[in-house]
C-alpha positions as CSV (number, residue, x, y, z in Angstrom):
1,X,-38.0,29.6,25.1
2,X,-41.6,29.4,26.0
3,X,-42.0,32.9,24.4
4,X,-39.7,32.2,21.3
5,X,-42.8,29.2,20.8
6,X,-45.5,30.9,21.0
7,X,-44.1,33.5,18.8
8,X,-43.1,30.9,15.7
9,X,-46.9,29.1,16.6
10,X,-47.9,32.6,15.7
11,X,-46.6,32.8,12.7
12,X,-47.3,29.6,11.6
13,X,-51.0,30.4,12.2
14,X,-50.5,33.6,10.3
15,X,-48.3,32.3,7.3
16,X,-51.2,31.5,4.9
17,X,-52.6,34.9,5.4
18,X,-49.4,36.8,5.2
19,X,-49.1,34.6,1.5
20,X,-52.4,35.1,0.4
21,X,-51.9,39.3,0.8
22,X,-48.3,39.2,-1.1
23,X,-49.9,37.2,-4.0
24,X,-52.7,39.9,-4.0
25,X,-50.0,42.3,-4.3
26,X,-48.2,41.0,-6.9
27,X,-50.7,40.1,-8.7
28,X,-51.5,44.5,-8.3
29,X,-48.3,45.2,-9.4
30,X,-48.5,43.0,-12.5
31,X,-51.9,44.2,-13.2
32,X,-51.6,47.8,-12.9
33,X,-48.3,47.6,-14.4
34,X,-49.9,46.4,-18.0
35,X,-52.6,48.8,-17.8
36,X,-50.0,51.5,-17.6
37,X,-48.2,50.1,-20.2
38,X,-51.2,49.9,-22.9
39,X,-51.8,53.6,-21.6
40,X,-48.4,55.0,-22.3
41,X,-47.9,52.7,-25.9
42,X,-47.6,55.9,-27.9
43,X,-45.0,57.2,-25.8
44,X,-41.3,56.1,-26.7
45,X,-39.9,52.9,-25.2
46,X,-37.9,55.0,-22.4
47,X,-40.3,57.0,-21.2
48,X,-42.8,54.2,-21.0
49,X,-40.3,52.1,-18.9
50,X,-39.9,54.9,-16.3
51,X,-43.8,55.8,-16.2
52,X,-43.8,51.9,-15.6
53,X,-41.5,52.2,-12.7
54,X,-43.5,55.3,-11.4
55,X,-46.7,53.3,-11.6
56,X,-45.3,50.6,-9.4
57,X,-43.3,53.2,-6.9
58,X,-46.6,55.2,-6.3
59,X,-49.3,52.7,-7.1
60,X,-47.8,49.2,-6.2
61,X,-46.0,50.1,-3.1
62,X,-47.7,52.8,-1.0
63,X,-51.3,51.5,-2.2
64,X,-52.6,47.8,-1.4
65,X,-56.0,48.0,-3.4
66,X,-56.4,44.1,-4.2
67,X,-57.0,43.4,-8.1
């Protein structure tokens, strides 16, 4: 039990940090994705959506750069 504690006291400590990082990814993700999308505008509709999807596979996942 004592160990359970100090584990959850843990992660109470570290829950505002852990937040903070996924809003700065999101934030990425959202960010990147427009950019790629006013970069691909003179492409069709399709292949813009799946260089979107690239974008964030590559860029948004695999690459925590903050904003």
């Amino acid at each position: 039990m004592s160990v359970a504690r100090q584990i959850w006291r843990n992660g109470v400590v570290l829950l505002p940090i852990f937040a903070h990082v996924i809003i700065k990814i999101i934030t990425w993700i959202f960010i990147s994705v427009n950019c790629t999308a006013k970069h691909y505008a003179h492409f069709s509709t399709l292949r813009r959506f799946a260089y979107i999807v690239m974008g964030i596979r590559f860029h948004g996942i695999f690459v925590f750069r903050s904003p």
